[in-house]
N, CA, C and O atoms as a GROMACS GRO file, in nm:
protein
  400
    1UNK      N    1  -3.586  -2.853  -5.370
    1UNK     CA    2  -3.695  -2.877  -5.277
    1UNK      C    3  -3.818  -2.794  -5.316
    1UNK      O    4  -3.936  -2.816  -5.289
    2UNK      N    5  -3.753  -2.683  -5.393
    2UNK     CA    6  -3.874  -2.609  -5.403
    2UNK      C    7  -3.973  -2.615  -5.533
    2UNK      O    8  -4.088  -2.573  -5.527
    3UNK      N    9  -3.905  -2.680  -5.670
    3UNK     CA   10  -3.955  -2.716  -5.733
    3UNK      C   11  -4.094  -2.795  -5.705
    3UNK      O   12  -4.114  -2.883  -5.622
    4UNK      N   13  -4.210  -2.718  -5.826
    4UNK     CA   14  -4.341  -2.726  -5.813
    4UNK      C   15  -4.384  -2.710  -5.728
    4UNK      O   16  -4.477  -2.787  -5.706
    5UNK      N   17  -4.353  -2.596  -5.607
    5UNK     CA   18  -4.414  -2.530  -5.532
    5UNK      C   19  -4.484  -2.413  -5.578
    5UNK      O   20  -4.414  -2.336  -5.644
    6UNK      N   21  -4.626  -2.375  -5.558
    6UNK     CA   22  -4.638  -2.228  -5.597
    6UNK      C   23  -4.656  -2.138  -5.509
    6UNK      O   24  -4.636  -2.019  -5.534
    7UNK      N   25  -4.707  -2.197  -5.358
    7UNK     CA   26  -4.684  -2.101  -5.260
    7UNK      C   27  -4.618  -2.155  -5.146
    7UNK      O   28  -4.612  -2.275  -5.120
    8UNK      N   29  -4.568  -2.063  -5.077
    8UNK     CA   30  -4.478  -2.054  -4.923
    8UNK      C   31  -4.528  -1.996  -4.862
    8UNK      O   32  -4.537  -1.878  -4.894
    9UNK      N   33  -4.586  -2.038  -4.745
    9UNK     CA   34  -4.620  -1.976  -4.616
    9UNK      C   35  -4.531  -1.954  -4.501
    9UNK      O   36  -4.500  -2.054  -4.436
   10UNK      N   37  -4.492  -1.855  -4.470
   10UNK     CA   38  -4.352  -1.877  -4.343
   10UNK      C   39  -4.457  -1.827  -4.196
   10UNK      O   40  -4.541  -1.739  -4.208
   11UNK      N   41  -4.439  -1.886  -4.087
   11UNK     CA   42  -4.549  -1.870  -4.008
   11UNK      C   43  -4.418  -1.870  -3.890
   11UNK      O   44  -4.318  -1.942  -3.898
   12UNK      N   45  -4.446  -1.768  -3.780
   12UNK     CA   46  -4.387  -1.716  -3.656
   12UNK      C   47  -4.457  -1.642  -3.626
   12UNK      O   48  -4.551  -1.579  -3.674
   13UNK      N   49  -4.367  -1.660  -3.474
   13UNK     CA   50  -4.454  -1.602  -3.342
   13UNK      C   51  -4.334  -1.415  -3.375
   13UNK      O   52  -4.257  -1.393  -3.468
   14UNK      N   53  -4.362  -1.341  -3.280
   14UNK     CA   54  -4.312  -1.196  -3.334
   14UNK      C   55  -4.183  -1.151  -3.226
   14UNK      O   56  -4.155  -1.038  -3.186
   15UNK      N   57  -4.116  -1.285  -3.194
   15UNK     CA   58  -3.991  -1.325  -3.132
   15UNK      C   59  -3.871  -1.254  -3.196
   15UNK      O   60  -3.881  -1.211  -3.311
   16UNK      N   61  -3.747  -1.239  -3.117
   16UNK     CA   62  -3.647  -1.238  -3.147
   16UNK      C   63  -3.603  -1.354  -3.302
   16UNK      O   64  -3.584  -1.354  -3.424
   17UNK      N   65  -3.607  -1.443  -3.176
   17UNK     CA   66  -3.541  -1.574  -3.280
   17UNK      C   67  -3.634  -1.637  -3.386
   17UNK      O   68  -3.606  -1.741  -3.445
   18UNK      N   69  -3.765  -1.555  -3.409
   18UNK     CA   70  -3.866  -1.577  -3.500
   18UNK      C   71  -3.784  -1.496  -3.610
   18UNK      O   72  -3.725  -1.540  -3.708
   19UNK      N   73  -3.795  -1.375  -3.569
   19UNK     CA   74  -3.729  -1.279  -3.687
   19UNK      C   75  -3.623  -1.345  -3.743
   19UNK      O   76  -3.615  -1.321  -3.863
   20UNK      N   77  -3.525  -1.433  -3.696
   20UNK     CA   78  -3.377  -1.488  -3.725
   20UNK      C   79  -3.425  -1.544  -3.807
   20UNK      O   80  -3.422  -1.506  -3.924
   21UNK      N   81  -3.492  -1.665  -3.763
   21UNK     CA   82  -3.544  -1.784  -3.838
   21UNK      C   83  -3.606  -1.723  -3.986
   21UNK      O   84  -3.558  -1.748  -4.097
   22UNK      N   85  -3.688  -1.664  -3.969
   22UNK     CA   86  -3.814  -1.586  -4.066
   22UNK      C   87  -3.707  -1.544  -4.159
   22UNK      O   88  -3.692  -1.605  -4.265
   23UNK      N   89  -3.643  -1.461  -4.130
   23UNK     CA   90  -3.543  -1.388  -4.248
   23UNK      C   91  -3.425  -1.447  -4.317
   23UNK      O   92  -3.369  -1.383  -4.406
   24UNK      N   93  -3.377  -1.584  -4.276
   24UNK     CA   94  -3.339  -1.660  -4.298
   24UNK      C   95  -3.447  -1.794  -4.410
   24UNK      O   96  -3.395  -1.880  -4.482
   25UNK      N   97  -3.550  -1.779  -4.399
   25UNK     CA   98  -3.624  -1.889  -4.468
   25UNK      C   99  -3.676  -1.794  -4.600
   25UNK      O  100  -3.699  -1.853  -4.706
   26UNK      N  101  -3.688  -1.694  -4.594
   26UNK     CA  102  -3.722  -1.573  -4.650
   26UNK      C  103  -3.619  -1.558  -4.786
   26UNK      O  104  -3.635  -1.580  -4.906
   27UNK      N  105  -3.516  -1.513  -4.714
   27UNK     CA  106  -3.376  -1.474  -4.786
   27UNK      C  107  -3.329  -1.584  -4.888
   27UNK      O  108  -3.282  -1.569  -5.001
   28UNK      N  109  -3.361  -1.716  -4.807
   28UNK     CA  110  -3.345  -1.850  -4.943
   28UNK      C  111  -3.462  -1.861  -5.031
   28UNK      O  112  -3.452  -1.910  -5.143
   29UNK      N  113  -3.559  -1.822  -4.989
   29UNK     CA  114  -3.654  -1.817  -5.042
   29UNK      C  115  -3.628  -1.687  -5.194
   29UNK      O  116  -3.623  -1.707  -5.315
   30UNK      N  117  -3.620  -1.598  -5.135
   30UNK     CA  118  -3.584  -1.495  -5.287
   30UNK      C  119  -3.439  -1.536  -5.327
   30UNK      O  120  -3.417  -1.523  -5.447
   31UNK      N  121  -3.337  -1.581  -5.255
   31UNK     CA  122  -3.232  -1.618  -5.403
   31UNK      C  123  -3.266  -1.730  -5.472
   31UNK      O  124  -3.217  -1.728  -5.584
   32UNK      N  125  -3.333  -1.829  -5.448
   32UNK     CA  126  -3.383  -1.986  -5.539
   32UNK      C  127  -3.491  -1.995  -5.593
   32UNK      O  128  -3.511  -2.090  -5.669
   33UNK      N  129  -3.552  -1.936  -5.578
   33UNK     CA  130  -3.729  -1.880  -5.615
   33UNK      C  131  -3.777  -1.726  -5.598
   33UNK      O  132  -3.860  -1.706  -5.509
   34UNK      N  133  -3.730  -1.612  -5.677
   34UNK     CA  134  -3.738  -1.495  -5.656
   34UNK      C  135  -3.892  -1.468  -5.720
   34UNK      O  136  -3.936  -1.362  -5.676
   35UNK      N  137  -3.977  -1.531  -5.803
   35UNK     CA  138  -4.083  -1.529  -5.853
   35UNK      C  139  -4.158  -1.591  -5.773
   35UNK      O  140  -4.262  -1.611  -5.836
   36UNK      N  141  -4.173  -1.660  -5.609
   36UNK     CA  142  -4.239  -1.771  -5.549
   36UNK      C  143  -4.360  -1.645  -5.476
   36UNK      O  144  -4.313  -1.536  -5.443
   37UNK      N  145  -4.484  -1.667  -5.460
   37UNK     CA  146  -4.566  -1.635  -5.390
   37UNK      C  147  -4.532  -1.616  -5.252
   37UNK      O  148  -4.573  -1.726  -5.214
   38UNK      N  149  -4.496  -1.573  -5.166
   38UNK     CA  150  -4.438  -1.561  -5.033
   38UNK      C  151  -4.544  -1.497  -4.910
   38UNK      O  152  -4.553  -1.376  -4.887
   39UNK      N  153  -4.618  -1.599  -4.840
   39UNK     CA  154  -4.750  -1.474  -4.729
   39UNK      C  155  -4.632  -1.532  -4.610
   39UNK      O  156  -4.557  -1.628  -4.592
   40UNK      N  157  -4.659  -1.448  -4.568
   40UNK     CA  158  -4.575  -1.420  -4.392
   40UNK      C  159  -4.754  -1.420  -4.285
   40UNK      O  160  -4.854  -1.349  -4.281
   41UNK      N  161  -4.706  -1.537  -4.220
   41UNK     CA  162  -4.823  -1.528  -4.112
   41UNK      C  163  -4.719  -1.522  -3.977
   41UNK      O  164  -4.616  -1.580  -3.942
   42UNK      N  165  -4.824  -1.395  -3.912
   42UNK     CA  166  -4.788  -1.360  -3.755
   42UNK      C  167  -4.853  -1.455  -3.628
   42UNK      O  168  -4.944  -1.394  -3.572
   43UNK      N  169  -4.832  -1.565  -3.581
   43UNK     CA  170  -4.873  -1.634  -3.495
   43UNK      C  171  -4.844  -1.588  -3.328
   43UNK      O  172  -4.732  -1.556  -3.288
   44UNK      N  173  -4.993  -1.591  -3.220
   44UNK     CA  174  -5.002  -1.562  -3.102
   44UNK      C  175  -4.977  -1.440  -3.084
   44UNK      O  176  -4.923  -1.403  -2.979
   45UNK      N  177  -5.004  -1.369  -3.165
   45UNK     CA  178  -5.054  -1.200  -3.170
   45UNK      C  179  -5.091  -1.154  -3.055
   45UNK      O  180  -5.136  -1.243  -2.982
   46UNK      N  181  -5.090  -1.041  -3.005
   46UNK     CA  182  -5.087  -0.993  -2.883
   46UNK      C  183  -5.109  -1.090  -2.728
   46UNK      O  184  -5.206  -1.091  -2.652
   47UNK      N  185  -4.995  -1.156  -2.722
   47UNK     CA  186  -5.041  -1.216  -2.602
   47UNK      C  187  -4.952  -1.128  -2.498
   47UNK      O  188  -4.847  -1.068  -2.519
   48UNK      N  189  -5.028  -1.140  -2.380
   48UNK     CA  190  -4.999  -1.081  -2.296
   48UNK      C  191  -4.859  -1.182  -2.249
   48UNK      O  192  -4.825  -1.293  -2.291
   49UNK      N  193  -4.783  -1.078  -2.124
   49UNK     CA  194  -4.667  -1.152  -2.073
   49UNK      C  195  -4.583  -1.169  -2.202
   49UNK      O  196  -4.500  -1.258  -2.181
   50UNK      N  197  -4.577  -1.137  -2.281
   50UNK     CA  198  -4.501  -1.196  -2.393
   50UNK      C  199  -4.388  -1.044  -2.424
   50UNK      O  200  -4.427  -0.932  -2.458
   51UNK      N  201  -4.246  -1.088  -2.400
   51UNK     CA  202  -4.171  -1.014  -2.456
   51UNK      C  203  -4.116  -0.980  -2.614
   51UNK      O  204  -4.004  -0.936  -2.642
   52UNK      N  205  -4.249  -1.019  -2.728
   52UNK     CA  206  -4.225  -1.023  -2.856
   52UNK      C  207  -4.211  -0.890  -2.907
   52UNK      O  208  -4.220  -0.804  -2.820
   53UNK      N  209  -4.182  -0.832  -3.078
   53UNK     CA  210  -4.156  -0.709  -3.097
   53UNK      C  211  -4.302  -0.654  -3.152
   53UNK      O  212  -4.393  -0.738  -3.155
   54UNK      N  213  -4.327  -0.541  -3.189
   54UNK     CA  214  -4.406  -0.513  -3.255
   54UNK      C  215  -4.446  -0.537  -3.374
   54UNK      O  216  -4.351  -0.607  -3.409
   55UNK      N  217  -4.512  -0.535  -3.463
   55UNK     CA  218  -4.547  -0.624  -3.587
   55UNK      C  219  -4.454  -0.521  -3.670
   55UNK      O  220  -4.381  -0.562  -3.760
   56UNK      N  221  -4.462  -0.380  -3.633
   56UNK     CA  222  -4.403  -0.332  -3.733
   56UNK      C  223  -4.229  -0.343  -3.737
   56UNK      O  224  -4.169  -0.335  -3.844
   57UNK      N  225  -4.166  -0.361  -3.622
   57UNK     CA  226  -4.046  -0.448  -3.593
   57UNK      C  227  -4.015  -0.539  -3.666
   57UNK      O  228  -3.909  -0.551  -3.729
   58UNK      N  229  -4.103  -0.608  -3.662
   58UNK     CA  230  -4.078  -0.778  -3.681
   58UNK      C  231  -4.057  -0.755  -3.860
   58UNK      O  232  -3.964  -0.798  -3.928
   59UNK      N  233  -4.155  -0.687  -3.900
   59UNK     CA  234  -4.201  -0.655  -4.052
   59UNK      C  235  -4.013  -0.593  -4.081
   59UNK      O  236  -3.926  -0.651  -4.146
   60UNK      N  237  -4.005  -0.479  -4.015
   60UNK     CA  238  -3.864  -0.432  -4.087
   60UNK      C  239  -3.764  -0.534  -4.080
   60UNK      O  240  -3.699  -0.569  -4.179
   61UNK      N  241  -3.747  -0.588  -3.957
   61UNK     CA  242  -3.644  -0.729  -3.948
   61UNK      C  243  -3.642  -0.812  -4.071
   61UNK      O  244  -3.540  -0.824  -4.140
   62UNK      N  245  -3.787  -0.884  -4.104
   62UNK     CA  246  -3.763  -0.937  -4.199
   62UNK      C  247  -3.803  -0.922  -4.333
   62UNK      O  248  -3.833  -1.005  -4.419
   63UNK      N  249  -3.797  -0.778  -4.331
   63UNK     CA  250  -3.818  -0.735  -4.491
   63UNK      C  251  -3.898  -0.777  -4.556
   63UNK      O  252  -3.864  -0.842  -4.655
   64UNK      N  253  -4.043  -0.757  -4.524
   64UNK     CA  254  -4.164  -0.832  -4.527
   64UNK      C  255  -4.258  -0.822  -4.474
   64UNK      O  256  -4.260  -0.836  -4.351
   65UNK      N  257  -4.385  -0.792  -4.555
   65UNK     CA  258  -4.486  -0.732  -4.429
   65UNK      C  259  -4.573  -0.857  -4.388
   65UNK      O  260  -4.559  -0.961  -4.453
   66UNK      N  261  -4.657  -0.850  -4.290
   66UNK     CA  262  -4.707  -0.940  -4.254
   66UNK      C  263  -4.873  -0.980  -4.327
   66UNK      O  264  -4.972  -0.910  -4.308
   67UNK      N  265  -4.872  -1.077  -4.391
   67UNK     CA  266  -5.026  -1.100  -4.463
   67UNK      C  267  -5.139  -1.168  -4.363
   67UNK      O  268  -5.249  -1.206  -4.403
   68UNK      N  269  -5.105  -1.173  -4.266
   68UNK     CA  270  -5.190  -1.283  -4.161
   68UNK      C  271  -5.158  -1.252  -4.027
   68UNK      O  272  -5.046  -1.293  -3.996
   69UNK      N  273  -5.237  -1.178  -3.912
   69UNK     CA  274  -5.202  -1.224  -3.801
   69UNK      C  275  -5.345  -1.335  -3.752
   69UNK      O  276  -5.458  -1.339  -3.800
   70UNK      N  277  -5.274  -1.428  -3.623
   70UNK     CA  278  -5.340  -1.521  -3.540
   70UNK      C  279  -5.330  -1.476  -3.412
   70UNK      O  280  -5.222  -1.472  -3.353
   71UNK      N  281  -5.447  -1.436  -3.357
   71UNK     CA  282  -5.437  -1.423  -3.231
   71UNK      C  283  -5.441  -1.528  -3.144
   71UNK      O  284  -5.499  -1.636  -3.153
   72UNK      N  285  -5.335  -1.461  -3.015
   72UNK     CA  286  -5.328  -1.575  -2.904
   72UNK      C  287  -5.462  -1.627  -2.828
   72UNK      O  288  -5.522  -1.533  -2.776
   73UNK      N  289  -5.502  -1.709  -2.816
   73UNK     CA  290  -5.654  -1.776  -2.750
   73UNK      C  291  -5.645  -1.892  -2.738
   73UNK      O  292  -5.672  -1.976  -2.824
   74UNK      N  293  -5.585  -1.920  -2.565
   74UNK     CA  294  -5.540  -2.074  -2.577
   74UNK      C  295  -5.713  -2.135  -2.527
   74UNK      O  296  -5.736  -2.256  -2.526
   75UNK      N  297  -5.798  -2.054  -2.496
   75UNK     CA  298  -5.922  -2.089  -2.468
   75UNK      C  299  -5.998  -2.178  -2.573
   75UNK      O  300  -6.031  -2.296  -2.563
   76UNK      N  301  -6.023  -2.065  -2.708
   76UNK     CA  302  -6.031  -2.183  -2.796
   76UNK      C  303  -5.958  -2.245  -2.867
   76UNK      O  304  -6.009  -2.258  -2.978
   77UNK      N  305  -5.860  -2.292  -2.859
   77UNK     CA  306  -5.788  -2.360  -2.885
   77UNK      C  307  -5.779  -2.552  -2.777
   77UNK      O  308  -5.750  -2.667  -2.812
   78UNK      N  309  -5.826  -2.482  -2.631
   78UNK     CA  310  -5.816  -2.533  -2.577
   78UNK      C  311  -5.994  -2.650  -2.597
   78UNK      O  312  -6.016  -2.770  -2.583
   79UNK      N  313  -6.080  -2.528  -2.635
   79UNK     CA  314  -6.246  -2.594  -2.649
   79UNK      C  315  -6.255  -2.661  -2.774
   79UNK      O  316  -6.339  -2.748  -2.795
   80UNK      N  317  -6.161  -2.620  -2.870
   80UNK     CA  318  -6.164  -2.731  -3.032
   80UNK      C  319  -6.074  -2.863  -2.997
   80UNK      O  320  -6.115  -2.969  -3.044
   81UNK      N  321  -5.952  -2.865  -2.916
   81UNK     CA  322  -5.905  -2.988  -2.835
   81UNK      C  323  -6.000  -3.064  -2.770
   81UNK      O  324  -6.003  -3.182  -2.804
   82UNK      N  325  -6.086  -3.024  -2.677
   82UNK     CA  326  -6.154  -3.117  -2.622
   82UNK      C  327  -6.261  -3.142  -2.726
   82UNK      O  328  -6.321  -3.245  -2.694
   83UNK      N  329  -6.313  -3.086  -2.848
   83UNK     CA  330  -6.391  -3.161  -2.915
   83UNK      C  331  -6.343  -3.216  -3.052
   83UNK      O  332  -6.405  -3.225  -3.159
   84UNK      N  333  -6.226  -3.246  -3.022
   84UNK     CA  334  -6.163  -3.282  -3.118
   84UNK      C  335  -6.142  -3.250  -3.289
   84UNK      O  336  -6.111  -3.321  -3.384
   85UNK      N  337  -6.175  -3.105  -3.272
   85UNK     CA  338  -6.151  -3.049  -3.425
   85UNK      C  339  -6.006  -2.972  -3.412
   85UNK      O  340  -5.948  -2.909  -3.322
   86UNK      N  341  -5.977  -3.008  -3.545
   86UNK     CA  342  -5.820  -2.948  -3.617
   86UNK      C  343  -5.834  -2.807  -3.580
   86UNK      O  344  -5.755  -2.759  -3.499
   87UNK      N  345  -5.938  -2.729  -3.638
   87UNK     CA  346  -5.978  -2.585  -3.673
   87UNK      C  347  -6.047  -2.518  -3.563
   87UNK      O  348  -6.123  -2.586  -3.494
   88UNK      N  349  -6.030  -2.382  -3.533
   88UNK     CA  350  -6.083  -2.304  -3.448
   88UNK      C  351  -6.226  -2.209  -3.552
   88UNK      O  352  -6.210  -2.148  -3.658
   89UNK      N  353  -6.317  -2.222  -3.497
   89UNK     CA  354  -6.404  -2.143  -3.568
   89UNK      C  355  -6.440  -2.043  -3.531
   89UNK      O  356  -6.456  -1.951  -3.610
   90UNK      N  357  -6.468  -2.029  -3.384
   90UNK     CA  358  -6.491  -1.905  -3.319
   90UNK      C  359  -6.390  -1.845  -3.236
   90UNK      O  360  -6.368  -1.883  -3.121
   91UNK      N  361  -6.331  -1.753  -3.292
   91UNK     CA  362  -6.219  -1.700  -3.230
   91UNK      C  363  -6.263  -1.615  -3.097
   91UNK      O  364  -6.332  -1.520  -3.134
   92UNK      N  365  -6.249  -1.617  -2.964
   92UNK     CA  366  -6.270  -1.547  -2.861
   92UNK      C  367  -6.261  -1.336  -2.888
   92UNK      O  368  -6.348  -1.251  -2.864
   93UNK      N  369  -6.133  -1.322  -2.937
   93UNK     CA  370  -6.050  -1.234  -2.923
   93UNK      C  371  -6.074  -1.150  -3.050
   93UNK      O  372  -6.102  -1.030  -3.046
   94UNK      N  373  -6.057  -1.230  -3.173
   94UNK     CA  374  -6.068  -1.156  -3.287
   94UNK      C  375  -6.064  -1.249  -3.421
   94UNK      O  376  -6.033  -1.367  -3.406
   95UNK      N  377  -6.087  -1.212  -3.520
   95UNK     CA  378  -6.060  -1.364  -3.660
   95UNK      C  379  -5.933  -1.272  -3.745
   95UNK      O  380  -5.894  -1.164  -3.787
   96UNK      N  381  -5.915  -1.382  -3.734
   96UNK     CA  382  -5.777  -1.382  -3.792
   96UNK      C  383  -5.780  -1.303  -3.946
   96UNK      O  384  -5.818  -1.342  -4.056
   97UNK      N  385  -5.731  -1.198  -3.906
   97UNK     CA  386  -5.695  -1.040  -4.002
   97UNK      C  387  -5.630  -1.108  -4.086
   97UNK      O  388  -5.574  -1.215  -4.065
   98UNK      N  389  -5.638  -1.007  -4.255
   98UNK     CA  390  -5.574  -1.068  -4.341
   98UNK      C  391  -5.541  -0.963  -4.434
   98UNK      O  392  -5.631  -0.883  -4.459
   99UNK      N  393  -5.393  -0.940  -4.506
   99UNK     CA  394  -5.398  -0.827  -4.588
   99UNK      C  395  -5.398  -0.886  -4.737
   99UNK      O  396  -5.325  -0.972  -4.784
  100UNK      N  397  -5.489  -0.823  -4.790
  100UNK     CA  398  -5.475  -0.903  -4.958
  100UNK      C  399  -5.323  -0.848  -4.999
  100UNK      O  400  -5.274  -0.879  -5.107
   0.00000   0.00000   0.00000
């Protein structure tokens, strides 16, 4: 499946069963493709009410640091829905951090 892939993006929220999942897609990921480009994006970043772990949690869980967080902003998310774009441009909260 993975043939002529050059990159993998694994994208979760900073859940329990994110970490499961994540380290699991991860883990096949380095025994079948140990040379594959691998960014880990953190999705709905600090939302409130949310019983998720800390990034640096989530990071040791899945042996992997995080290259991307997305912050939670169902606002715009909600104002690019009603005008019908894919993409958020103006992030309310913050733009989406990135570690080279």
């Amino acid at each position: 499946v993975l043939q002529g892939v050059q990159k993998v993006v694994v994208v979760s929220d900073l859940s329990l069963p994110g970490v499961r999942d994540s380290l699991r897609i991860l883990s096949h990921i380095r025994e079948v493709a140990p040379e594959m480009d691998v960014k880990v994006v953190a999705n709905q970043v600090d939302r409130t009410r949310f019983d998720g772990l800390p990034a640096s949690e989530f990071e040791r869980g899945v042996a992997a640091k995080i290259d991307r967080k997305i912050p939670f902003d169902p606002k715009a998310v909600g104002n690019a829905n009603k005008q019908g774009r894919r993409e958020i441009n103006n992030l309310n909260k913050a733009i989406v951090s990135y570690r080279p």
